[in-house]
C-alpha positions in Angstrom: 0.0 0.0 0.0 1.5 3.8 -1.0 0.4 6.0 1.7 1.6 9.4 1.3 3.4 10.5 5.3 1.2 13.6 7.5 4.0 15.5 7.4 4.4 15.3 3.8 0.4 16.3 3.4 0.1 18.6 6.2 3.4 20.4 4.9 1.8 20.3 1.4 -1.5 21.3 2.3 0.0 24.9 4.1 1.6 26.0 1.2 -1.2 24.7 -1.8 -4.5 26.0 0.1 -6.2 28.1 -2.1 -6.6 31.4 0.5 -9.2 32.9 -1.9 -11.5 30.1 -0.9 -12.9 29.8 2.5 -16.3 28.9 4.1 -19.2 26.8 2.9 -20.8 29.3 0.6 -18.9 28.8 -2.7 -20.0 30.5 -6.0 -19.5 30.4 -9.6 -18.2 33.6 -9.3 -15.3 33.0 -6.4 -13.8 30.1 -8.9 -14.1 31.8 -12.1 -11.9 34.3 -11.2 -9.3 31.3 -10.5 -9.1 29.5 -14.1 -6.7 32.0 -15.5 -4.2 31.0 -13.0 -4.4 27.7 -14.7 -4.3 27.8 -17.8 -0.7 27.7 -18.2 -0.9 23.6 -17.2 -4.3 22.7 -17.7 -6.8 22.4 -20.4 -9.6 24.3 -19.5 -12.7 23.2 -21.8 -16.1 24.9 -21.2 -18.5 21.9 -21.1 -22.0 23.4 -21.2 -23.8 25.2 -19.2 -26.4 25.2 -16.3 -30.4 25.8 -16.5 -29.7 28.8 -16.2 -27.1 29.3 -18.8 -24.0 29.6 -15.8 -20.8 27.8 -17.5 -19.5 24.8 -16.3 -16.0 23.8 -17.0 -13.7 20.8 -16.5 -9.8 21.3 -16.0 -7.9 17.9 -17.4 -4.1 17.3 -16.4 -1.5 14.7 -17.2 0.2 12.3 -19.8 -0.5 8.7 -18.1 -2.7 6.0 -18.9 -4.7 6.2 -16.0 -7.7 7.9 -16.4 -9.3 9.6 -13.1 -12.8 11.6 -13.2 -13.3 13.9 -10.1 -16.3 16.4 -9.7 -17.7 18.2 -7.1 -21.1 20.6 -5.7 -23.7 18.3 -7.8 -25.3 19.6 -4.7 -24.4 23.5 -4.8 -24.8 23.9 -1.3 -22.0 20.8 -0.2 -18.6 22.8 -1.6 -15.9 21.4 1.0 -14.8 19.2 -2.1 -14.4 22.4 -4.4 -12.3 24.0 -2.3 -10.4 20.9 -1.5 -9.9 20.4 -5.6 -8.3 24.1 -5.8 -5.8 23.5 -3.5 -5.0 20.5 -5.1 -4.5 22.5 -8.0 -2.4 24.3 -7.2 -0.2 21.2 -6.0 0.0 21.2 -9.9 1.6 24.6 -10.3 4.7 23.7 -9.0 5.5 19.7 -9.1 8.5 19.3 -8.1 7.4 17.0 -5.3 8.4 13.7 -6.9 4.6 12.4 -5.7 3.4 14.6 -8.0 5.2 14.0 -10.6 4.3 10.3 -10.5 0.3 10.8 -10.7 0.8 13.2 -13.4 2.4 10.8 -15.6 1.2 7.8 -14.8 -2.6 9.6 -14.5 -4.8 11.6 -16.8 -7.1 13.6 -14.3 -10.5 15.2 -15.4 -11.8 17.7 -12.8 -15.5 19.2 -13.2 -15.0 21.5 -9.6 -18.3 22.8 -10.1 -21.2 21.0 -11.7 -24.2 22.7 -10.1 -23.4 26.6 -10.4 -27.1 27.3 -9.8 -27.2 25.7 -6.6 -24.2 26.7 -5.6 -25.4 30.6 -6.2 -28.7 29.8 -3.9 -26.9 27.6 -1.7 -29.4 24.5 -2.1 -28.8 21.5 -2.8 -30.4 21.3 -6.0 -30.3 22.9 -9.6 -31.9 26.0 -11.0 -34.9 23.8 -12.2 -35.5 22.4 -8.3 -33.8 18.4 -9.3 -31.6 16.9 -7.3 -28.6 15.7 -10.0 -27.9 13.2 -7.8 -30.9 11.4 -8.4 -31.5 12.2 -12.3 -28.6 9.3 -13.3 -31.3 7.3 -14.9 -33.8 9.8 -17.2 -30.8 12.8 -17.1 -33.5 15.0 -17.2 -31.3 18.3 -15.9 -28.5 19.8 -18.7 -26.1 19.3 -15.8 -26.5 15.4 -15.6 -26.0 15.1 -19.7 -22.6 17.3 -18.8 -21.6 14.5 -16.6 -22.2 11.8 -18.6 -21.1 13.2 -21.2 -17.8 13.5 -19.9 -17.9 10.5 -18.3 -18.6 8.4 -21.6 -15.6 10.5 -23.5 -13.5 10.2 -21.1 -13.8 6.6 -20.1 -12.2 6.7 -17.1 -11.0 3.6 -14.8 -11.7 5.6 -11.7 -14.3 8.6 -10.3 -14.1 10.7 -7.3 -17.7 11.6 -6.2 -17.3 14.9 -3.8 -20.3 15.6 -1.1 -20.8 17.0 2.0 -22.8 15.1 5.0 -24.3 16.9 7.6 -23.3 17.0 11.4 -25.7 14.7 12.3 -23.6 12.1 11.3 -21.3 10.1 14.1 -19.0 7.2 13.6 -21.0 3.8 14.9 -20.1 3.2 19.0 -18.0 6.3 19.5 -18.9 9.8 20.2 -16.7 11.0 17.4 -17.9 13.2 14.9 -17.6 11.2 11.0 -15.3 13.5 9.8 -14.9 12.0 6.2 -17.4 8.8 5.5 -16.4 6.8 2.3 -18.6 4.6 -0.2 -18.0 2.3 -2.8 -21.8 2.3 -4.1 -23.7 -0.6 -4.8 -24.5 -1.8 -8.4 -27.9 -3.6 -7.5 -30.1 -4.3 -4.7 -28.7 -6.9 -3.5 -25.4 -5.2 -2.8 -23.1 -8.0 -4.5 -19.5 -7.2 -4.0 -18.7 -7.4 -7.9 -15.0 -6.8 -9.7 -15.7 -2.9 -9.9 -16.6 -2.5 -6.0 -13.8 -4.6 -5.3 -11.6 -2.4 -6.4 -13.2 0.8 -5.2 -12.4 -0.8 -2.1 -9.1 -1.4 -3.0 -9.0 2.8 -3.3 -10.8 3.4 -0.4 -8.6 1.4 2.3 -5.5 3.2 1.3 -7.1 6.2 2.1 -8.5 5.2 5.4 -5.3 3.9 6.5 -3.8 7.5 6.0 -6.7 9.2 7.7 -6.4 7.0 10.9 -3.0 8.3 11.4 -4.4 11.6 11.6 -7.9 11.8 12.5 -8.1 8.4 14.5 -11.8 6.9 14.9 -13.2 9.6 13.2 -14.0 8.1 9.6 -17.2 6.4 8.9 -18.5 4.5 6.0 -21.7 5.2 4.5 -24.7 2.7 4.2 -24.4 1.0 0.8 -28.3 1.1 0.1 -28.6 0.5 -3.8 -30.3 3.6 -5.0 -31.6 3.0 -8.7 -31.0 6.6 -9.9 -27.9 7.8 -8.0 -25.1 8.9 -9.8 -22.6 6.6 -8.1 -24.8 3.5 -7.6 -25.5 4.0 -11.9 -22.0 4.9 -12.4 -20.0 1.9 -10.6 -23.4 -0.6 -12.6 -21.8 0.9 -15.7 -18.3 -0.4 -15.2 -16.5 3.4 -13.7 -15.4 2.7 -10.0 -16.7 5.4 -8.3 -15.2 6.5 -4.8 -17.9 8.5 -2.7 -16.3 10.6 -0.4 -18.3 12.6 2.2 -16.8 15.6 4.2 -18.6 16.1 7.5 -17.8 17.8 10.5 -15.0 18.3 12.9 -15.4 19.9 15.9 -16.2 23.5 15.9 -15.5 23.1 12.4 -19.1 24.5 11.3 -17.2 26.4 8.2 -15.9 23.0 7.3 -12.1 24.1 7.0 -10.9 21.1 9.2 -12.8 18.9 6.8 -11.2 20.5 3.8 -8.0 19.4 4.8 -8.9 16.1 5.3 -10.7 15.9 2.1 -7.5 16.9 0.5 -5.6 14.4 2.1 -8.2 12.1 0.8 -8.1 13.0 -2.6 -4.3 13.4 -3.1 -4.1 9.6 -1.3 -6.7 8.3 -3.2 -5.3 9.5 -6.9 -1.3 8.6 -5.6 -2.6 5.2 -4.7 -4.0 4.7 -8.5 -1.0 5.6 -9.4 1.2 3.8 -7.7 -0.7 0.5 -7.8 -1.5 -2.2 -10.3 -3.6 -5.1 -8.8 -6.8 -3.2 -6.8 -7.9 -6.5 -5.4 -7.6 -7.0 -1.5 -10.7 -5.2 -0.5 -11.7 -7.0 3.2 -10.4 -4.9 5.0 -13.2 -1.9 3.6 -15.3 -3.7 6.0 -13.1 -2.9 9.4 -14.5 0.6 8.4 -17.0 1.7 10.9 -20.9 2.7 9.7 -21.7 6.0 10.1 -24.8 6.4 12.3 -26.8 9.6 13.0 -26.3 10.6 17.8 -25.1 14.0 16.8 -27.4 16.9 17.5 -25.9 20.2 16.9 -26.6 21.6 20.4 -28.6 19.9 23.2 -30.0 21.2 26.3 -30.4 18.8 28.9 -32.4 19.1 32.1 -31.3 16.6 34.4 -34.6 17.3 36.7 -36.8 16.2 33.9 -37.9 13.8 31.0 -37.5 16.1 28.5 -34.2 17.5 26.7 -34.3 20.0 23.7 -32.2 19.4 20.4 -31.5 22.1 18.1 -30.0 21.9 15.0 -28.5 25.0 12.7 -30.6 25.5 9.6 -28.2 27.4 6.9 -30.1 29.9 4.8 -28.9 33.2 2.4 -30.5 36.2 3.9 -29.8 39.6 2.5 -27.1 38.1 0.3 -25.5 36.6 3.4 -24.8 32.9 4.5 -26.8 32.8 8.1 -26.6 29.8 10.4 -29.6 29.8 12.6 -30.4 27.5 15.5 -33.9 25.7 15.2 -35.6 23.4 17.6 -35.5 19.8 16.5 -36.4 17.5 19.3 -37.8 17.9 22.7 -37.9 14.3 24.6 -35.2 12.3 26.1 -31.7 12.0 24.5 -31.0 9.8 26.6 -27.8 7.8 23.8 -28.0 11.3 21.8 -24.7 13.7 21.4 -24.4 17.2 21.2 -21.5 19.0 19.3 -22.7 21.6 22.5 -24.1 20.6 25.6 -25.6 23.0 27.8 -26.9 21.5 31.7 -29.6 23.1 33.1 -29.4 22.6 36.8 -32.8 23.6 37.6 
């Protein structure tokens, strides 16, 4: 297994971050002004555009035989993934790392960093037409999902990097740790057979839990593998592309998901080295040692030990007079008793 060292990725990761990105609400227009710094070592293709007529790009890199799809925001309001891909860009500036060197030639990488611009402007997760992308695989009624297959049928890749966000309800099964980054090799069919192609997605994803638990111990999760006919993962790993799902979530008092941009990062830079490094993705058991996500966390709880009943609030993310506002809104109010709060406040009396 080629795991990249922390020092090498947190060292990396200091001097690649993308400063002009920061916070969860990422636009078309905070990118855009970021492809000419590019264009020196990319291609940059314009793809299409949105319903409603916002471009969408991709940015392709690299001479090897390996073929890599990544994209991110198919939900416009989930953009740690974006900002994780432009820092990795700008890993590509300036490769003299010799890890670099060997993914771009042994890889060809296809990056779409933003494939729902219309969301991403509202901040919701779905497209300027009110579909979720991520369940149009099927029908591909939404421009945005012909963009994505489009590419993805050109481009024929061996591997794809599916980028969301979870929300901070989301724990890692019998701990009280936040799931900081879950991971999913989708199922093909119902009956959740562990075929060649998951196989090997598994292959992918151990190499980059192994690197995470060296840094952010018992804090990654893996999502349920429920077959969902018309997801884009579950339709894309059916079709023969091995599709890694990688889900940023929260770290504590991470709530602009900055902490989880790192480790998304790390992720993606272990996930594409290990492509590149290996040639037989078969062992895949130990995908399995990865704990489930499951859903204890409340965002705050107040707990009065005198009585039954405990109040769970949750913050609800809205734009308000062209601002991102988090805003605390009553969820629960019964035991919770086996619940966690990211914030726990004891009322004596």
């Amino acid at each position: 297994m080629s795991l990249l060292t922390i020092a090498f990725l947190e060292t990396l990761f200091k001097k690649k971050r993308e400063t002009t990105l920061f916070g969860k609400w990422i636009r078309f227009k905070d990118i855009k002004q970021l492809f000419k710094k590019y264009e020196a070592i990319f291609e940059i293709t314009q793809i299409g555009t949105s319903e409603k007529e916002t471009p969408i790009y991709k940015l392709k890199i690299g001479t090897g035989d390996k073929k890599i799809l990544l994209w991110s925001q198919m939900h416009g309001n989930e953009s740690t993934g974006t900002k994780a891909l432009f820092d990795l860009f700008n890993c590509f500036l300036n490769d003299s790392e010799n890890e670099i060197k060997t993914i771009l030639e042994t890889c060809t990488l296809v990056f779409i960093p933003m494939l729902n611009p219309d969301g991403a402007e509202a901040y919701t997760r779905v497209n300027g037409n009110n579909m979720d992308l991520n369940r149009d695989a099927v029908d591909r009624k939404a421009k945005e999902s012909k963009i994505l297959r489009g590419v993805l049928e050109e481009f024929d890749p061996q591997f794809c990097f599916n980028l969301h966000d979870q929300r901070t309800i989301f724990n890692v099964q019998d701990t009280n740790n936040p799931a900081t980054i879950s991971f999913l090799a989708p199922s093909e069919e119902e009956t959740r057979a562990l075929t060649k192609g998951r196989k090997e997605t598994m292959h992918v994803i151990i190499a980059m839990n192994a690197m995470l638990q060296k840094v952010i111990p018992n804090c990654v999760g893996r999502y349920t593998d429920e077959f969902y006919p018309t997801a884009t993962g579950d339709n894309f790993q059916k079709l023969g592309y091995n599709t890694v799902l990688i889900e940023s979530g929260h770290y504590p008092n991470d709530y602009l998901r900055e902490a989880s941009r790192k480790y998304t990062f790390f992720s993606i830079l272990q996930g594409i080295y290990h492509i590149a490094k290996t040639t037989e993705f078969t062992s895949y058991r130990d995908y399995f040692t990865i704990p489930n996500n499951d859903k204890s966390f409340y965002d705050v709880i107040h707990r009065f030990p005198n009585s039954k009943l405990d109040v769970a609030y949750q913050f609800k993310d809205q734009i308000i007079d062209g601002k991102l506002t988090s805003t605390l809104v009553k969820i629960e109010e019964k035991s919770l008793k086996g619940k966690i709060g990211h914030h726990e406040i004891v009322f004596e009396s």
